[in-house]
C-alpha positions as CSV (number, residue, x, y, z in Angstrom):
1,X,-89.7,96.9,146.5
2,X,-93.2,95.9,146.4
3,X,-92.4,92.4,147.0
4,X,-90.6,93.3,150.4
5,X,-92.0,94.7,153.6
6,X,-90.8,97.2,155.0
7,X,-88.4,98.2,157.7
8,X,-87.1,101.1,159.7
9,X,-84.0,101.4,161.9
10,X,-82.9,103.3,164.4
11,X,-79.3,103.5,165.7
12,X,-78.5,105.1,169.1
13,X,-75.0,107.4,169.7
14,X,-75.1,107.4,172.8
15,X,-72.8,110.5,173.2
16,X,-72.8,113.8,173.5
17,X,-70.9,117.1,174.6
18,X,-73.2,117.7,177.8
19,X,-76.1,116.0,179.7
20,X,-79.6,118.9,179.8
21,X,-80.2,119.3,183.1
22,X,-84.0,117.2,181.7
23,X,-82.9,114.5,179.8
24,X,-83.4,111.1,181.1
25,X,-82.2,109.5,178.0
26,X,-79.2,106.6,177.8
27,X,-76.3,109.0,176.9
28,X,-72.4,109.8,178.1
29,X,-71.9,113.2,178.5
30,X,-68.8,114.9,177.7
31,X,-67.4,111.2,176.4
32,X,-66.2,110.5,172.9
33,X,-63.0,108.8,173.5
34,X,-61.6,107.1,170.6
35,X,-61.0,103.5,172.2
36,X,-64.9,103.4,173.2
37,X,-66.1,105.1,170.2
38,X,-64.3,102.2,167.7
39,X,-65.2,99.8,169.7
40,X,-69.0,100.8,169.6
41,X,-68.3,101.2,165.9
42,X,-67.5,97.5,165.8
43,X,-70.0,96.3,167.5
44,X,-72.6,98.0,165.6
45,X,-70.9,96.1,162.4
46,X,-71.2,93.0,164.4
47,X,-75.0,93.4,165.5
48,X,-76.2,94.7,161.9
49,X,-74.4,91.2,160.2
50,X,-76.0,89.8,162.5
51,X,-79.6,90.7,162.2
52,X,-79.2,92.3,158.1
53,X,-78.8,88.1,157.8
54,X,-82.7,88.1,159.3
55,X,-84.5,91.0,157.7
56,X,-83.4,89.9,154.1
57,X,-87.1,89.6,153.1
58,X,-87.5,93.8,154.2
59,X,-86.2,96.7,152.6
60,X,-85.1,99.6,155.0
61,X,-86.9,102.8,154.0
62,X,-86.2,105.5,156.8
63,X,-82.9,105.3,159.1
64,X,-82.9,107.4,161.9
65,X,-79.7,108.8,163.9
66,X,-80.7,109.6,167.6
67,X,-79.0,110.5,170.5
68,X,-77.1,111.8,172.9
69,X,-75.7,113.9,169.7
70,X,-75.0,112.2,166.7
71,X,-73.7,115.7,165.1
72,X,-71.5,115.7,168.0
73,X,-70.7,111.8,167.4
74,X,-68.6,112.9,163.9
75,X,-69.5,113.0,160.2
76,X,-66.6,110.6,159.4
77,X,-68.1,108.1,162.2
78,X,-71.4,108.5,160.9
79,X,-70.6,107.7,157.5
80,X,-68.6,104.9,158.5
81,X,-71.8,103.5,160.3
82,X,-74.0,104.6,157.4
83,X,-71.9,102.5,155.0
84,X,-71.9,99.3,157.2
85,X,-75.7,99.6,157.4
86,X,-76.1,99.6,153.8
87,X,-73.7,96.4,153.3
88,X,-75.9,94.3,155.2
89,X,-79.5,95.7,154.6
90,X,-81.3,96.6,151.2
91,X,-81.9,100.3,152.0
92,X,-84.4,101.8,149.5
93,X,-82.9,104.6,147.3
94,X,-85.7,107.4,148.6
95,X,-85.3,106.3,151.8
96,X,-85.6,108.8,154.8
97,X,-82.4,109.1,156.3
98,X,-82.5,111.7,159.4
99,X,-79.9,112.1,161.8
100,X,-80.6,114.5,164.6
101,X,-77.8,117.5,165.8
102,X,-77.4,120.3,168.4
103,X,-76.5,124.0,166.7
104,X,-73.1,124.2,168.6
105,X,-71.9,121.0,166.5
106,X,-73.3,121.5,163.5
107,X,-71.1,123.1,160.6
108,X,-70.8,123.4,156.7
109,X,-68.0,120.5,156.2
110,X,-70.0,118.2,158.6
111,X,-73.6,118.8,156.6
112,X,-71.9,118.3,153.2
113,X,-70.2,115.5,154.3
114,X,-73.5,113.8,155.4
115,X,-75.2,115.4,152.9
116,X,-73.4,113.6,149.9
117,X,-73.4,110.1,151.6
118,X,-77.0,110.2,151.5
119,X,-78.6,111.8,154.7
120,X,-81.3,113.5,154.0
121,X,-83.5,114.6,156.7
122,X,-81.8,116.5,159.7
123,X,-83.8,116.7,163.3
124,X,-82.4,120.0,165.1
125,X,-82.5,120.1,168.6
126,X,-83.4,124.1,169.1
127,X,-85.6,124.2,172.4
128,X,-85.7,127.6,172.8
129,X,-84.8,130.9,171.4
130,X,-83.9,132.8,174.5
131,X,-80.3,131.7,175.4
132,X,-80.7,132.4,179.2
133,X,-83.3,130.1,179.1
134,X,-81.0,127.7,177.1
135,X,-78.3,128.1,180.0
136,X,-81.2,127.3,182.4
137,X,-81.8,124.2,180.3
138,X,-78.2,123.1,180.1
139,X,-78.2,123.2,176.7
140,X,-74.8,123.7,175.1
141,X,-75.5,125.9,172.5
142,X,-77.1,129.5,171.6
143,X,-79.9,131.1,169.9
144,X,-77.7,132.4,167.1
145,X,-76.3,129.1,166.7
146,X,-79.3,127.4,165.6
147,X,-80.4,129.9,162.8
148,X,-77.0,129.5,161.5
149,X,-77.1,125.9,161.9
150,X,-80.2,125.9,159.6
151,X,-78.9,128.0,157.1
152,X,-75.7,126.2,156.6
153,X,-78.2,123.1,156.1
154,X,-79.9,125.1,153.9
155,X,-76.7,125.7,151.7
156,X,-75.3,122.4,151.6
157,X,-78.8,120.7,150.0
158,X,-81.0,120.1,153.3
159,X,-84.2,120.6,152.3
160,X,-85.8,118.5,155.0
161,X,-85.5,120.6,158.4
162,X,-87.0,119.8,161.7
163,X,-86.7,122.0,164.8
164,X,-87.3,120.7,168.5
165,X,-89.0,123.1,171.2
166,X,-90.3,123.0,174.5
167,X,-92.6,124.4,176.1
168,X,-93.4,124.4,180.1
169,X,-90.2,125.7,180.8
170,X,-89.2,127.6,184.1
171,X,-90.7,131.0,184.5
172,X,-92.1,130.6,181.3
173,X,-95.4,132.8,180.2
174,X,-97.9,132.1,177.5
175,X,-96.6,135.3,176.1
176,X,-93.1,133.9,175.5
177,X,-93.9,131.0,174.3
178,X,-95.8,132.3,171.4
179,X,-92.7,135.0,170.7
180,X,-90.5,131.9,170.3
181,X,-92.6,130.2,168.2
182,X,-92.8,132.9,166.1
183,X,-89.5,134.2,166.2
184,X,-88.3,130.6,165.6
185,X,-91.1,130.1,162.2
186,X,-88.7,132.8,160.8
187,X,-85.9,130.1,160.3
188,X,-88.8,128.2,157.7
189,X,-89.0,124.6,159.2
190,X,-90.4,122.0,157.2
191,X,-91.5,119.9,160.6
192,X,-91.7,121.3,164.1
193,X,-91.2,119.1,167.4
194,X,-93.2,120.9,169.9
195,X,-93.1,119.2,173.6
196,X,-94.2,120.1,176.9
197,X,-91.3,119.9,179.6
198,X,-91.5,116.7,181.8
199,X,-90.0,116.0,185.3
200,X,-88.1,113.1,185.0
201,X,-86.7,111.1,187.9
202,X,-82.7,110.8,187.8
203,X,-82.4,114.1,186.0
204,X,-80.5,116.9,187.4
205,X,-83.7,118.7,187.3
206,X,-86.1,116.6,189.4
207,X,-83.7,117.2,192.2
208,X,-84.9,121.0,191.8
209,X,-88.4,121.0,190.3
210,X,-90.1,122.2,193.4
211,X,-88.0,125.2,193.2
212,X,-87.9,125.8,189.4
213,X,-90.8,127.7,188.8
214,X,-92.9,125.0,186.7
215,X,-96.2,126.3,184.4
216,X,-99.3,124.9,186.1
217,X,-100.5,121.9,184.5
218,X,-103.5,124.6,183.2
219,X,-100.7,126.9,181.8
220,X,-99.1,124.1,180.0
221,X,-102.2,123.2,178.5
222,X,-102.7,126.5,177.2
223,X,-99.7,126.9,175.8
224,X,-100.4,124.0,173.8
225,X,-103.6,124.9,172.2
226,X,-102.0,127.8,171.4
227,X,-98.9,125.9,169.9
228,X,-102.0,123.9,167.5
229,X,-103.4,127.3,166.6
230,X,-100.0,129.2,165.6
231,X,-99.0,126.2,163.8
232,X,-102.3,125.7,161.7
233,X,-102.1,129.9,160.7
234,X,-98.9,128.6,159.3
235,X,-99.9,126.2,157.5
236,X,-98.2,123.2,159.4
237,X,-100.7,120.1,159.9
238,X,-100.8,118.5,163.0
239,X,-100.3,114.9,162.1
240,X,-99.6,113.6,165.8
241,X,-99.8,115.2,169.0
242,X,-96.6,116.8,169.6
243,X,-95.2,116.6,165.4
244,X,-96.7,119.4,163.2
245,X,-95.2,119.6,159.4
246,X,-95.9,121.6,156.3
247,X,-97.5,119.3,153.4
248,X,-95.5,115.9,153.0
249,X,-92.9,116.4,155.7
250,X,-94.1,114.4,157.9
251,X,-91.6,112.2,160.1
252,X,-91.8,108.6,157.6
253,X,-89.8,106.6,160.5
254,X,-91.4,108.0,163.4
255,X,-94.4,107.2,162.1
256,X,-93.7,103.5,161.9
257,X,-93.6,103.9,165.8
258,X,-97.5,105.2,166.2
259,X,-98.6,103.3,163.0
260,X,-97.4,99.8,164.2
261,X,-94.9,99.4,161.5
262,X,-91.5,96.8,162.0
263,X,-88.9,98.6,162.7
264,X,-85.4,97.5,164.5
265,X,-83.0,99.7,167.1
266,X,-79.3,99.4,167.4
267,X,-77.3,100.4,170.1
268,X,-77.9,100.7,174.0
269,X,-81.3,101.1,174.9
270,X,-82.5,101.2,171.7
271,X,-85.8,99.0,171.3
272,X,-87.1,96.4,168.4
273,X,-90.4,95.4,167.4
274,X,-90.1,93.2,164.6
275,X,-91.1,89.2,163.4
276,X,-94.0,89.4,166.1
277,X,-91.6,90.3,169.0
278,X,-90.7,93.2,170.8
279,X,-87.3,93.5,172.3
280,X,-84.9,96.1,173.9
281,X,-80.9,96.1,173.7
282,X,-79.7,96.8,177.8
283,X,-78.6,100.7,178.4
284,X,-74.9,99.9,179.2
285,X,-72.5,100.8,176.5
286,X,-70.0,98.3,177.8
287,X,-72.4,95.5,178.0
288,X,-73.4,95.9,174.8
289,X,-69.8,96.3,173.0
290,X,-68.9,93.2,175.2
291,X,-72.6,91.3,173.9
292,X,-72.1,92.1,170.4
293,X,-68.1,91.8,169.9
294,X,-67.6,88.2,172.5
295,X,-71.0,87.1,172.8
296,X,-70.7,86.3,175.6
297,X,-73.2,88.3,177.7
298,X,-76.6,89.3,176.4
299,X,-77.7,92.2,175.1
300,X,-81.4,92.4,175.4
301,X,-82.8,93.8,178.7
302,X,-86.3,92.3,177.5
303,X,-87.6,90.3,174.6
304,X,-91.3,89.0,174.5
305,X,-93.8,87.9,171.5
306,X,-97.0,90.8,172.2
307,X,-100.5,88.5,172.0
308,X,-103.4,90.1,169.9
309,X,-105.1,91.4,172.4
310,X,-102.1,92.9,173.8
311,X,-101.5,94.6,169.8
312,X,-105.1,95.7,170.1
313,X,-104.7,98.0,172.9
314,X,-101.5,99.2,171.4
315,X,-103.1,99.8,168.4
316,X,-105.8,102.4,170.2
317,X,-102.9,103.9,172.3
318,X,-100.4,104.8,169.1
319,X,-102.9,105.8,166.1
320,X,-104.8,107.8,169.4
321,X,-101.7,109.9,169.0
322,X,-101.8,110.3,165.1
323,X,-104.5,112.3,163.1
324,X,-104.6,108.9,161.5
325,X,-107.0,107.7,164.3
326,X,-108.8,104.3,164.5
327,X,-111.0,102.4,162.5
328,X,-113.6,100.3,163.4
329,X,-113.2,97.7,160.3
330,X,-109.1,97.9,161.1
331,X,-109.6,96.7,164.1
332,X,-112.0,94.2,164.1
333,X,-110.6,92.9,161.0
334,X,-106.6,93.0,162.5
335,X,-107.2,91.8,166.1
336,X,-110.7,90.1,166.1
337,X,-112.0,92.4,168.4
338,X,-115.5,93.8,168.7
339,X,-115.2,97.8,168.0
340,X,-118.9,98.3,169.6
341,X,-117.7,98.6,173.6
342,X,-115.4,101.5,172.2
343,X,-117.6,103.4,170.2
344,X,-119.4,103.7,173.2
345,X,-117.0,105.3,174.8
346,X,-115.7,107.9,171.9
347,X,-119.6,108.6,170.9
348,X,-119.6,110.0,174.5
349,X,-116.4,112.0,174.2
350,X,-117.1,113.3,171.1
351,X,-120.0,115.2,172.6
352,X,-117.6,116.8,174.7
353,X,-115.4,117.6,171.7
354,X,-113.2,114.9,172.8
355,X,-113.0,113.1,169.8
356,X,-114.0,114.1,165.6
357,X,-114.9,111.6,162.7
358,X,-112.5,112.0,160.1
359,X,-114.1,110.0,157.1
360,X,-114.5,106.3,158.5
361,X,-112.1,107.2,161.3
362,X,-112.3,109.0,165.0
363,X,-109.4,111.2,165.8
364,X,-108.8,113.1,168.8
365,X,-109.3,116.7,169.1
366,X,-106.8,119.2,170.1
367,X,-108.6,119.1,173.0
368,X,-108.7,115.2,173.4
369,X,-104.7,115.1,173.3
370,X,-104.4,117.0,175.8
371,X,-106.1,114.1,178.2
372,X,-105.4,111.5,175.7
373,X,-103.4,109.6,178.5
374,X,-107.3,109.3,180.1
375,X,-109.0,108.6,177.2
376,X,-106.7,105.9,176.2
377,X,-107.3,104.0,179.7
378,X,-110.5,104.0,179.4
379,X,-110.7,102.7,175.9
380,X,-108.6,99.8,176.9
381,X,-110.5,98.8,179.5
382,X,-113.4,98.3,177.4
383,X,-111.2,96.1,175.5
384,X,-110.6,94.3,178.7
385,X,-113.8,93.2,179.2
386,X,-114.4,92.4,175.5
387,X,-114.9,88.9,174.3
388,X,-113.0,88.0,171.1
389,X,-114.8,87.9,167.8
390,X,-115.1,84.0,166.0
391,X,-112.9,83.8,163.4
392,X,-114.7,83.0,160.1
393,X,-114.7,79.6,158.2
């Protein structure tokens, strides 16, 4: 393995049993019929022999299953997907291997099933534990659903659980948000998901924000710091700004994303960013069954090579989300650009508590996440205005 690089995937099921009245995500609700879903199958096959026959000098060590709802999607389809993906890429044998799943479609022959062909990791999409609030959400499940879901995982060899919540929810107080957190603790995650709710245009929710009963900005900030401070008492690190996990949980292929690592996406919507170019399949199901199948339409929405200064202010905007941070010899050695117009900036923020030195690297603060977005744009446009460094002779 040491003589390969590395690679992650990510394969997109677009399906699902219901749209949440806040997801803006490429996905069919309520669609799984059997024409489309061999179809997709096929063309997955077709797109991984075609790309597996470009990544030969990479070993795949995390595959991710995202959605829609791939525990909705089937085991039998997943494992039939699995399978193609390991005939035409080296997949490491302690590679991550996550798939994510709603409680109402999770059960023991599924998990054992997925569980035995290798899947390792599962990514459970709980939200919330108070099921009127789950209603609210459109979420097809219930509260007693997802500790069941996690002890069935439990029981058929799962020992890699994440849990998703939001916060900033309708009518939601500070006070409930801590009692979910707590009450959902009880069900012992290895990694928690904690995100604040977002308004997204073309969601069924934006047409009714104004009247939903949104936290303030202020009380959504508050509910995160006190997400950071439950968390730590629990002994979950915060490793990036919404991802918490107990000791060596930590999300491997997520972490490609925010550490700049090569990783490729399968399926509609699903973005690329490997061999120096970033690209993104089109979010049409159709299109892309027709692309990959007849090749006769294209696939990609977008595909562009990123310049250096381009990776340099990605570089500040993704390890800015980690505890990983930046590093002033990592970037100037990477991107030959001078680190001095930024330290500028962060010795600034850091006597606002904006910012913390972590060794030979500045991290955010629980406090600098929560305006990271500012931070970030003002970091890059120092880099604007930077001149390259010379290369040396």
């Amino acid at each position: 393995m040491n003589d390969h690089k590395t690679l992650g995937i990510y394969i997109h099921i677009p399906f699902c049993r219901s749209k949440c009245q806040y997801c803006d995500f490429y996905s069919l609700g309520g669609s799984r019929d059997r024409k489309l879903v061999d179809n997709y199958m096929q063309a997955l096959a077709a797109h991984f022999k075609e790309t597996g026959a470009r990544a030969t000098d990479y070993v795949v060590d995390t595959v991710y299953f995202g959605g829609g709802t791939p525990s909705f999607f089937g085991a039998d389809n997943l494992r039939r997907i699995f399978a193609e993906l390991l005939h035409r890429f080296r997949v490491d044998k302690d590679a991550e291997i996550t798939f994510e799943a709603n409680p109402d479609s999770v059960n023991a022959p599924l998990l054992r099933k997925l569980r035995a062909e290798g899947f390792n990791r599962m990514s459970l999409g709980v939200q919330n534990d108070h099921d009127e609030m789950l209603r609210k959400l459109g979420r097809p499940h219930n509260y007693e659903q997802a500790r069941a879901a996690v002890q069935t995982a439990r029981a058929a060899g799962f020992d890699n659980i994440s849990v998703d919540l939001m916060y900033g929810l309708p009518s939601q107080t500070l006070s409930q948000w801590e009692q979910t957190l707590e009450h959902v603790l009880l069900l012992r995650p290895d990694h928690v998901s904690c995100y604040g709710l977002k308004v997204e245009e073309n969601t069924p929710l934006y047409a009714y924000a104004e009247q939903a009963n949104l936290p303030s900005d202020e009380e959504q900030a508050r509910m995160y710091l006190k997400t950071v401070e439950i968390l730590a008492n629990e002994g979950f690190r915060q490793y990036e700004i919404s991802n918490f996990s107990k000791p060596g949980y930590e999300s491997r292929h997520n972490l490609k994303y925010w550490l700049g690592d090569e990783y490729l996406g399968f399926g509609p919507a699903a973005a690329s960013d490997f061999a120096g170019k970033r690209f993104t399949a089109i979010a049409d199901i159709e299109t892309y069954i027709r692309g990959c199948l007849r090749q006769d339409v294209p696939i990609l929405s977008e595909c562009e090579s990123i310049p250096d200064r381009e990776r340099a202010g990605e570089y500040v905007m993704l390890r800015l989300r980690t505890t990983h941070g930046i590093n002033a010899d990592e970037y100037e050695k990477r991107y030959l650009m001078p680190f001095a117009p930024l330290q500028k900036v962060i010795d600034k923020l850091a006597e606002k508590d904006l910012f913390r030195q972590d060794g030979d690297r500045w991290v955010l603060t629980p406090k600098g996440f929560l305006v990271s977005n500012q931070i970030i744009v003002m970091l890059q446009q120092e880099q604007e205005k930077s001149t390259p460094l010379a290369k040396k002779r």
